[in-house]
N, C-alpha and C positions, 0 to 999 in steps of 0.2 A: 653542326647545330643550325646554321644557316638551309639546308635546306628542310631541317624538319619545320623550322618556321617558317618556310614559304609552303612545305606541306599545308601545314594548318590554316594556312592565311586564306583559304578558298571554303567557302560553302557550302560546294560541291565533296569536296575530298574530306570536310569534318564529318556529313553526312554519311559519307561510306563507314564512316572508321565506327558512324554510330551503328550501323546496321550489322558490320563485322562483331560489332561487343556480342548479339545475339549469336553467336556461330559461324562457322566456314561458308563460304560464298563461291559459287564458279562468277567467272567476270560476266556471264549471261545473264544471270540471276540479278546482278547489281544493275547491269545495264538495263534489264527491264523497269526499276525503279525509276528511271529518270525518262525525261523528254529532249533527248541529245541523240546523237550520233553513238554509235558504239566505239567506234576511233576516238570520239572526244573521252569517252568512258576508260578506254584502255592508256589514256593519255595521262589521265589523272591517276590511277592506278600504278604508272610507271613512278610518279614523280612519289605516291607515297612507297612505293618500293625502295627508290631510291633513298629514303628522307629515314629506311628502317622502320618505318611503322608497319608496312603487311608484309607478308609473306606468300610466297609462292610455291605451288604443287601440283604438276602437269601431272594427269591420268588419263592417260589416254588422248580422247580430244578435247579433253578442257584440261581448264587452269582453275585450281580453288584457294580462294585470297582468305586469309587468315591474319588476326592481326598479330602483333610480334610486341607481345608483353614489354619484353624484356626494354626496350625502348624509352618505353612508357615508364618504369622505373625510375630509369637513367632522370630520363625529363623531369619527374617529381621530384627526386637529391637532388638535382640541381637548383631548382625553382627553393628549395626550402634553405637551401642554403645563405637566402637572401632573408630569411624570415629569423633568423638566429642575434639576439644580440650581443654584442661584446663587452666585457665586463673590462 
């Protein structure tokens, strides 16, 4: 849980996650959105890999980032779990 909320804790990688909601991404594609380095790009990419939110699918010479629902889920029951009162 700790690293999906350092996931989220950047500008940068909430941005990707929104662009991902439209469809699959090569890391090209993403990296043309911004005015960074492509290293800085694939850097953040690692860290929402890591965190389980995208996903990854090498075809040939690219990589196309996907985001990974199932996460997303997880993080919702949890979050509402806090929202429940006790009788």
């Amino acid at each position: 849980m700790n690293l999906l909320f350092k996931a989220l804790n950047d500008a940068t990688r909430r941005e990707i996650l929104e662009m991902l909601k439209k469809g699959d991404l090569t890391a090209g594609d993403i990296a043309d959105q911004f005015s960074m380095s492509k290293p800085s790009i694939s850097h953040h990419l690692d860290l929402l890999k890591q965190a389980g939110l995208v996903e990854s699918l090498k075809q040939g010479q690219y990589i196309y980032y996907s985001l990974n629902t199932t996460v997303m889920d997880e993080v919702v029951k949890w979050f509402i779990q806090f929202n429940k009162k006790k009788k």
